[in-house]
C-alpha positions in Angstrom: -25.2 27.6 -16.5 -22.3 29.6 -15.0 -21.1 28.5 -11.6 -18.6 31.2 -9.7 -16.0 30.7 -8.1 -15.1 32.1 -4.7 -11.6 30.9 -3.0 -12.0 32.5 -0.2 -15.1 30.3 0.2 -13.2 27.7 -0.7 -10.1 27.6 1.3 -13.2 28.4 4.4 -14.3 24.9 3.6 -11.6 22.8 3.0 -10.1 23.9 6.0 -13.7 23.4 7.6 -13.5 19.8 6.6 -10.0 18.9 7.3 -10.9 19.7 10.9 -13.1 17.3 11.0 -10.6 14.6 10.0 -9.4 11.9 12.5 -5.7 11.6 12.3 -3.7 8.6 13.6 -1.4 9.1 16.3 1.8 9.0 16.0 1.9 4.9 17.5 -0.7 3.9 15.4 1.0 5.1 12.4 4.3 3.1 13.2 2.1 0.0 14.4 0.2 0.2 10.6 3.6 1.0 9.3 5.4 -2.1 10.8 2.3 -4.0 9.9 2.8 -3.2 6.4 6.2 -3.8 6.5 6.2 -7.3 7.7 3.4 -8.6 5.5 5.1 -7.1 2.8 8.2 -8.8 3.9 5.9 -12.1 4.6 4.5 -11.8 1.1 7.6 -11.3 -0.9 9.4 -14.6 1.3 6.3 -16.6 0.0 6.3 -15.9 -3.8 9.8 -16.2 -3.9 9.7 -19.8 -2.3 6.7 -20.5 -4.9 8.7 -19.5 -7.4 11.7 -21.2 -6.5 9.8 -24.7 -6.5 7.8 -23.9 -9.4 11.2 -23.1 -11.2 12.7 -26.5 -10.1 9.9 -28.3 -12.0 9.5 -26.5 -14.9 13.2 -27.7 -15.1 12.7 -31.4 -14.2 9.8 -31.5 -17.1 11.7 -29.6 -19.2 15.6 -31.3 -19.0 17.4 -28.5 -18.2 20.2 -28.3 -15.9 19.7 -25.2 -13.6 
């Protein structure tokens, strides 16, 4: 089975269908953006804190001064 290809046909379409696409505005993309951002931000504060106590005990069970 031979399927053709036609890019005229499709450029038509994908142009077809990325009219049809909903694009943010330009405040609710730096809203998500800030969003991201700061749970990122929220995220990285946490792990490092978890880390930081799990560090201490591994060193307290282990004997080693840190």
């Amino acid at each position: 089975m031979r399927v053709a290809i036609d890019p005229v046909r499709f450029v038509r379409e994908v142009r077809s269908e990325a009219a049809k696409v909903t694009w943010p505005s330009r405040k609710e993309t730096l809203v998500t953006t800030g969003l991201v951002v700061a749970m990122a931000t929220v995220a990285a504060i946490f792990f490092f804190i978890i880390d930081q106590i799990i560090g201490v005990g591994v060193r307290a069970l282990f004997g080693v001064a840190g």
